[in-house]
C-alpha positions as CSV (number, residue, x, y, z in Angstrom):
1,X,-4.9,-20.3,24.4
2,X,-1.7,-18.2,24.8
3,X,0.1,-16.1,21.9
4,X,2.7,-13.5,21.7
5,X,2.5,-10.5,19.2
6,X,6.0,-8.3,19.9
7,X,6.3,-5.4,17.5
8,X,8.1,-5.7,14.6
9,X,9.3,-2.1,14.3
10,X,9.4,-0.7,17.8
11,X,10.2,3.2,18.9
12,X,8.6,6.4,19.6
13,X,7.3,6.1,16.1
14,X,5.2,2.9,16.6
15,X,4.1,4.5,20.3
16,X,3.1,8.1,18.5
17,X,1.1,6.6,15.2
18,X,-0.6,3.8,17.7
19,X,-1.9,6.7,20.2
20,X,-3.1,8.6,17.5
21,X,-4.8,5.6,15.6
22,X,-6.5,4.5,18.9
23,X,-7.7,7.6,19.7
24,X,-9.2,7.8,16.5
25,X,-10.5,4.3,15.3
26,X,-13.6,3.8,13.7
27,X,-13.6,8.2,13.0
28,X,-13.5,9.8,10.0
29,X,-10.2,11.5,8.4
30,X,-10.6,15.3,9.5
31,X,-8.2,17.3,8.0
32,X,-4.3,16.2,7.2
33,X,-3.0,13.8,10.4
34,X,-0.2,12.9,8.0
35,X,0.7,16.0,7.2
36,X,0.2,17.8,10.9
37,X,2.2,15.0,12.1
38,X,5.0,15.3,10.0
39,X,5.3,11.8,8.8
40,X,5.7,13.3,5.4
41,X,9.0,14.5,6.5
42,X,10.3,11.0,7.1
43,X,12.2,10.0,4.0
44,X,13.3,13.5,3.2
45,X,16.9,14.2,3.4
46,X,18.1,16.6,6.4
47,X,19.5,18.8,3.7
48,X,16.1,19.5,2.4
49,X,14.6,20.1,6.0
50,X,13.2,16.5,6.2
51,X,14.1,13.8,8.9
52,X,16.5,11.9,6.7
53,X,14.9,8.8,8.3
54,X,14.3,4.8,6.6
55,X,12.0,2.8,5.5
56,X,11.8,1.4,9.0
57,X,10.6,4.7,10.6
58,X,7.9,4.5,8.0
59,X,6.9,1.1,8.7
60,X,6.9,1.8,11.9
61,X,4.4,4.4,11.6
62,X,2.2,1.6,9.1
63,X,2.1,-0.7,12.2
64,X,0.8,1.7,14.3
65,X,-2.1,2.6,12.0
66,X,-2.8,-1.5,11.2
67,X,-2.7,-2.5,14.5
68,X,-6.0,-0.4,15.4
69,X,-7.2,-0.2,12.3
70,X,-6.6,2.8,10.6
71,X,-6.1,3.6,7.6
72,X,-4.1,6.4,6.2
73,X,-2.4,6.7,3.0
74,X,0.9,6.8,4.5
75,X,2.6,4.4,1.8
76,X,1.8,6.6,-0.8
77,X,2.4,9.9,0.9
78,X,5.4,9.7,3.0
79,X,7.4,7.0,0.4
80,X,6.0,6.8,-2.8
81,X,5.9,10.6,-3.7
82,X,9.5,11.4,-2.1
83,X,10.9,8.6,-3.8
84,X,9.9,9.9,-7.0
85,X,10.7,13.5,-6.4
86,X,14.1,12.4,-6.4
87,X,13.9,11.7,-9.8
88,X,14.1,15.2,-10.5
89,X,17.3,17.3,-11.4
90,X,18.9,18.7,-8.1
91,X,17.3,22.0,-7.4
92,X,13.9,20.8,-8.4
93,X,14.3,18.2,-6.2
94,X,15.6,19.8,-3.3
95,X,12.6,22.8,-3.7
96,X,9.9,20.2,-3.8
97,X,10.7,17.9,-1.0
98,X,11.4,21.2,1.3
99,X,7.7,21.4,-0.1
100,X,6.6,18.3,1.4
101,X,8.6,18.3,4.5
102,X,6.7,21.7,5.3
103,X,3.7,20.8,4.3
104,X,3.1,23.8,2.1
105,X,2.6,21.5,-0.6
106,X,0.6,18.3,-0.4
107,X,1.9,15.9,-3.4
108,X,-0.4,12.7,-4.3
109,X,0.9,10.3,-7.0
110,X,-1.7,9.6,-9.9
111,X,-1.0,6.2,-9.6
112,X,-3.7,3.5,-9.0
113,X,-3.6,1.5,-5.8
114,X,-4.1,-1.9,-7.0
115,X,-0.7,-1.2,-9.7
116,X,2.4,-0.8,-9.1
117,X,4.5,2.9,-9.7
118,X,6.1,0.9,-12.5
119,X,2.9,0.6,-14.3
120,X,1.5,3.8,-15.6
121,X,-1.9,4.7,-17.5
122,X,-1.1,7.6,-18.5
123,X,0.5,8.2,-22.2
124,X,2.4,12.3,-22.6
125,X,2.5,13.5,-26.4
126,X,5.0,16.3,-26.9
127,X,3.8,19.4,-28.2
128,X,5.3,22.6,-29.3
129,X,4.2,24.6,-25.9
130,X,4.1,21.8,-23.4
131,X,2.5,18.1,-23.2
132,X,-0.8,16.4,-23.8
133,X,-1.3,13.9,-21.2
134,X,-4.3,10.9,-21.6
135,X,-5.4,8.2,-20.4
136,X,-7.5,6.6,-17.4
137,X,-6.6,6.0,-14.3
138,X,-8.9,3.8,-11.6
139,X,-8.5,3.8,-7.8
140,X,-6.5,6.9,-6.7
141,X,-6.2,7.6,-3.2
142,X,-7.8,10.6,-2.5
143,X,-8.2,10.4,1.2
144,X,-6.1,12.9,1.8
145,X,-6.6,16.7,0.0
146,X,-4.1,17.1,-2.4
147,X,-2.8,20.6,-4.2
148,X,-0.6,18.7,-6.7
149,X,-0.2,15.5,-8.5
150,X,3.3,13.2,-9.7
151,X,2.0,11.4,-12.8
152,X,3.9,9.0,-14.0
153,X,3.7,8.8,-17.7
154,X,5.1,7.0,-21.1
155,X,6.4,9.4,-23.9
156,X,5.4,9.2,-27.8
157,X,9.2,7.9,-28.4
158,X,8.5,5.0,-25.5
159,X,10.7,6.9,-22.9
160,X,9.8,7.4,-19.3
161,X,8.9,10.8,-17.8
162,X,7.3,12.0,-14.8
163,X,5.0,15.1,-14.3
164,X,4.0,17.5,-11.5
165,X,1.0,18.9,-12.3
166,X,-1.4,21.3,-10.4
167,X,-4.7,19.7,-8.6
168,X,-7.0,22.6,-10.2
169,X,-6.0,22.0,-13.6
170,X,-6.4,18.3,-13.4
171,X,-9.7,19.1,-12.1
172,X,-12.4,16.9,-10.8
173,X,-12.7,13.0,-10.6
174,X,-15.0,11.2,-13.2
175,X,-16.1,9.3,-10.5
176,X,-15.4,8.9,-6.1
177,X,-16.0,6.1,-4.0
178,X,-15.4,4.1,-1.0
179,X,-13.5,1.4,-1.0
180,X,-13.6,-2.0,0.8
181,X,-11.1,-0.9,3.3
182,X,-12.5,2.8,3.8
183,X,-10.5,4.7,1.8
184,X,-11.4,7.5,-0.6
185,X,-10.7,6.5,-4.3
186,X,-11.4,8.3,-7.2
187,X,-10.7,7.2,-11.0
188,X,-9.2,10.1,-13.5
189,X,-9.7,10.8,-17.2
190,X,-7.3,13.1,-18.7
191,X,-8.4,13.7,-22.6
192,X,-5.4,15.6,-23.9
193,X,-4.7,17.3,-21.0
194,X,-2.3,20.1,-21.6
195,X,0.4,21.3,-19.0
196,X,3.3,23.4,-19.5
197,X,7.4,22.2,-20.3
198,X,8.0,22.5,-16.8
199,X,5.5,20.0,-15.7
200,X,7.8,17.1,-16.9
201,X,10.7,17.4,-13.8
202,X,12.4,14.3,-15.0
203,X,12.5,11.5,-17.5
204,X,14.4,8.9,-18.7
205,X,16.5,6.4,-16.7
206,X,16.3,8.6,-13.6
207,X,12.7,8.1,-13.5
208,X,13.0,4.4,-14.1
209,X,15.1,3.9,-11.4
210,X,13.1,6.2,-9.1
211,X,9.7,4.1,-9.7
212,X,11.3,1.0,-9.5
213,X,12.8,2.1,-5.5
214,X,9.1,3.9,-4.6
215,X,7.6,0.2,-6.7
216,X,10.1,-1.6,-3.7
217,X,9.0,0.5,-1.1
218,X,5.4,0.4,-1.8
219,X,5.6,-3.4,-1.8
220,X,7.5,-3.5,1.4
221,X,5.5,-1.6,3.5
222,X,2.7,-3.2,2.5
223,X,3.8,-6.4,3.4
224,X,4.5,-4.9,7.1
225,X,0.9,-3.0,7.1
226,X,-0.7,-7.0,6.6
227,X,1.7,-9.0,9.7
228,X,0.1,-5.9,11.5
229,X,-3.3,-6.4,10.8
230,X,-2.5,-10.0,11.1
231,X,-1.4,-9.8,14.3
232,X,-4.7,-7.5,15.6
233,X,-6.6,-9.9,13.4
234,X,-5.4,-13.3,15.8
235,X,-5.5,-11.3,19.4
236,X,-9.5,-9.7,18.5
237,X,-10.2,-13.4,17.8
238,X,-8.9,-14.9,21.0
239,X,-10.3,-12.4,22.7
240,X,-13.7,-13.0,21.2
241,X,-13.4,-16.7,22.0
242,X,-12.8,-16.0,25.6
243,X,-15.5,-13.6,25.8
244,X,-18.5,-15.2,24.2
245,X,-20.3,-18.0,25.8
246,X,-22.3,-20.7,23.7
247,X,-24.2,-24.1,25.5
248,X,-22.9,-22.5,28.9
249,X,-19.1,-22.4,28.1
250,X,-16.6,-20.1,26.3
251,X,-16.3,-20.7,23.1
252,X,-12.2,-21.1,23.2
253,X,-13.1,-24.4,25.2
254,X,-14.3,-26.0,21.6
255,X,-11.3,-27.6,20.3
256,X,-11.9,-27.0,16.8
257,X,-11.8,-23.3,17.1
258,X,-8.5,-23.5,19.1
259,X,-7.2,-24.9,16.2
260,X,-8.3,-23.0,13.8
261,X,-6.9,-20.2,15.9
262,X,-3.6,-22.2,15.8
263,X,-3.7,-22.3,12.4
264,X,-4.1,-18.3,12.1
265,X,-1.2,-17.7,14.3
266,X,1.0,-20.1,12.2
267,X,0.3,-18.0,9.6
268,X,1.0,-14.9,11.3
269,X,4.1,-16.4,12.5
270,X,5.2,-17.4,8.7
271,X,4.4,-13.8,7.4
272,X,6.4,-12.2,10.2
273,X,9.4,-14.1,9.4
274,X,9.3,-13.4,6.1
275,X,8.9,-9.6,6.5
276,X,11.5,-9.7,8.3
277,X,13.5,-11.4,5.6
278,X,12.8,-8.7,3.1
279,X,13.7,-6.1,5.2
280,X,17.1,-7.4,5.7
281,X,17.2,-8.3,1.8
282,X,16.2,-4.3,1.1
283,X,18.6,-3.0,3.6
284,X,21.3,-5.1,2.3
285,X,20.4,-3.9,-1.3
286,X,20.3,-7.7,-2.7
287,X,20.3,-8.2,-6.1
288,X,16.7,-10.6,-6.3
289,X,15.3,-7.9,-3.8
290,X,12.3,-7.8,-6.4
291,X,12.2,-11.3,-6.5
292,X,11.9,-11.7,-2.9
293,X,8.9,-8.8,-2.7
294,X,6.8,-10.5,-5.6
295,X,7.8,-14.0,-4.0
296,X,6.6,-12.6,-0.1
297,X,3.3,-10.9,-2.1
298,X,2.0,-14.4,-3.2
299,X,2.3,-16.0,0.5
300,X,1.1,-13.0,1.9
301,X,-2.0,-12.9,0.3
302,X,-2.7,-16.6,0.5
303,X,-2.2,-16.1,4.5
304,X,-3.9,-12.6,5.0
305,X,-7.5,-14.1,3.3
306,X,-7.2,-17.5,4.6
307,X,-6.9,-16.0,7.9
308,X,-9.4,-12.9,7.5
309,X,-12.3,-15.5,6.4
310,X,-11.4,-17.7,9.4
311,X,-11.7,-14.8,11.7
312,X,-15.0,-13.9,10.1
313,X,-16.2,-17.5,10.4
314,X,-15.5,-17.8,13.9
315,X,-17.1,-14.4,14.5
316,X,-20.3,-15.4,13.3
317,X,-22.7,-12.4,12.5
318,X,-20.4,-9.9,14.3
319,X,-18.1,-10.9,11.6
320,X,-19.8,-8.9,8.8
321,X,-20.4,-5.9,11.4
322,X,-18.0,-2.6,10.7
323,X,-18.1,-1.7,14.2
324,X,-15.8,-4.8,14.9
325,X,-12.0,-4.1,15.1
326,X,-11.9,-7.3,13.8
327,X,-14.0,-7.2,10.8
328,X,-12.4,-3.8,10.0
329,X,-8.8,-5.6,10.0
330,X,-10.3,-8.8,8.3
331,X,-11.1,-6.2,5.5
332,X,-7.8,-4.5,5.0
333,X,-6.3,-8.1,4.6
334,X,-8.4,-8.9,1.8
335,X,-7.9,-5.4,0.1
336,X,-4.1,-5.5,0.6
337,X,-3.9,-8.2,-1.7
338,X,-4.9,-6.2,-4.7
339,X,-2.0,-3.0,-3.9
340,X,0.2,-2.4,-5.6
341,X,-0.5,-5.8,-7.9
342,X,-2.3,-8.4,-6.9
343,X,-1.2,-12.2,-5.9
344,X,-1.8,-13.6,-9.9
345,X,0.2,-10.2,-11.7
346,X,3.0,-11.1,-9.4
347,X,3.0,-14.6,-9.9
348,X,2.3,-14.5,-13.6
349,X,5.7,-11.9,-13.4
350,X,7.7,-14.3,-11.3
351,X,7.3,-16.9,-13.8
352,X,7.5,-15.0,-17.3
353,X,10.9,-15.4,-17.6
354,X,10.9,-19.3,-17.2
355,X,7.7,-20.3,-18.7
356,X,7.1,-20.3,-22.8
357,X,4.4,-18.3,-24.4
358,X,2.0,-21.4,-24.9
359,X,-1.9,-20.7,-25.1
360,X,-3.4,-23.2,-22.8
361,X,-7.2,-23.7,-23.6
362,X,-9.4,-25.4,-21.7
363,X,-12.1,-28.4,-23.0
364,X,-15.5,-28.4,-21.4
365,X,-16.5,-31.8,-22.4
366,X,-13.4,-33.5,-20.6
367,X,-11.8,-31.0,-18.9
368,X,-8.8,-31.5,-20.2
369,X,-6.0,-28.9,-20.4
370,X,-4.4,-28.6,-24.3
């Protein structure tokens, strides 16, 4: 039983965010890592004291974290927020990501994880002093502390804006909670919330076209966070096959596990490639980029549960134990298919150009489809 998991995004990156997630698996987030170790500096241009780095360097840093488990709001952090900032005119812009670079200010978008930046909740009415902001938003990531918010918002008139608006005046969550990967989230009700004119730092087309880049982004580095997991996911399982003995013998000797194993690592191998092939479709700037992301979302998904209930299968009742690398990883597949849209939204968006609006009802009697 032999299988081969090379890094996808190799470098001192990879090496630095894989030391620091093994030294720290199965821990509790103390304090800012992302911040202390300058991550948040990665997409930042030079000329705002950032690393002027890519989307690689980031991923990079996600495949570190997967590949032992940890999880970190990185994607949100380090790509979504700088990508929005540049939304912004060019001074605001330039002030706020020397912010983040330096860490004196810790931005969080208000965005929830299982929706895209593309999608907000939260509706801005225009006063005479400022803006009203409302709405609900479910499942923020509040792992890490935050002294400022981006809130992506829709105006009275239907235009786009974003805001920047202060942690302490947002104030507390209506509600916290753990979720199925381990993560902090939090949901958020603003009732008329007001904020000053200079909250809104951009709207219009520059903030459509800076949520449809950090929407990109967020999608592709989630698709490199899964082959990660993936890959931990197939070498905790062959591990635990040659480790534990049933009726005398290893259990990799039964043939039906070996291919069933087989049948994960296809998989892996499949979602690989296909990562692969978006990165080269972003970098080359391809016109059905978003095509290609929802497209890889759908078969990612499909592959990442399939092979996270196998693994918990052939684990037995270590499977359903947190202590268990592989039960951990096994739980971050599942959840990654519900960020930043799940499977069915990006399916059902795939095919709304192409497919009529027809109601389809269903008959119980002959289950027939009308």
């Amino acid at each position: 039983m032999s299988t081969s998991f090379p890094s996808l995004f190799p470098g001192m990156l990879l090496d630095a965010a894989s030391r620091y997630a093994e030294d720290h698996a199965a821990q509790q987030i103390q304090g800012d890592p992302v911040r202390e170790l300058g991550w948040t500096a990665t997409l930042v241009p030079e000329e705002a004291g950032g690393v002027g780095g890519s989307l690689h360097d980031l991923a990079s840093i996600v495949e570190g974290l997967a590949t032992h488990g940890v999880q970190l709001p990185v994607v949100e952090t380090c790509a979504v927020v700088p990508l929005l900032l540049q939304a912004a005119g060019a001074d605001t812009a330039h002030r706020w990501l020397e912010a983040v670079a330096e860490g004196s200010a810790r931005i969080a978008p208000m965005t929830a994880l299982s929706a895209t930046p593309e999608d907000p909740a939260i509706t801005a009415r225009h006063l005479d002093i400022g803006y009203a902001l409302s709405g609900v938003v479910q499942g923020v990531d509040l792992t890490l502390p935050a002294t400022h918010y981006l809130v992506p918002a829709q105006l009275e008139d239907g235009d786009e804006a974003l805001f920047l608006v202060d942690a302490e005046r947002i104030g507390k969550p209506k509600a916290r909670y753990r979720t199925m990967e381990g993560r902090l989230g939090a949901d958020f009700a603003l009732e008329r919330l007001a904020v000053p004119e200079g909250a809104c730092i951009a709207r219009g087309a520059a903030v459509r076209e800076a949520r449809a880049k950090a929407t990109d982004a967020a999608l592709l580095l989630t698709a490199a966070d899964t082959v990660a997991a993936l890959a931990t996911l197939v070498r905790q399982t062959v591990l635990h096959l040659r480790e534990r003995r049933q009726f005398g013998v290893a259990l990799a000797s039964f043939q039906v596990l070996r291919h069933r194993v087989a049948d994960m690592y296809v998989k892996y191998l499949g979602a690989k490639g296909l990562v692969i092939h978006c990165f080269h479709a972003y970098e080359q700037n391809a016109a059905d980029l978003r095509r290609t992301l929802r497209l890889a979302k759908v078969s990612l998904a499909e592959s990442a549960r399939a092979c996270a209930e196998s693994a918990i299968q052939m684990h037995g009742g270590m499977g359903v134990s947190e202590e268990v690398l592989a039960t951990r990883t096994a739980q971050r597949l599942i959840a990654s298919e519900f960020r930043y849209g799940d499977r069915l939204l990006h399916a059902a968006r795939l095919l709304a150009p192409h497919v009529p609006a027809v109601q389809v009802s269903f008959s119980n009697q002959t289950g027939s489809v009308r």
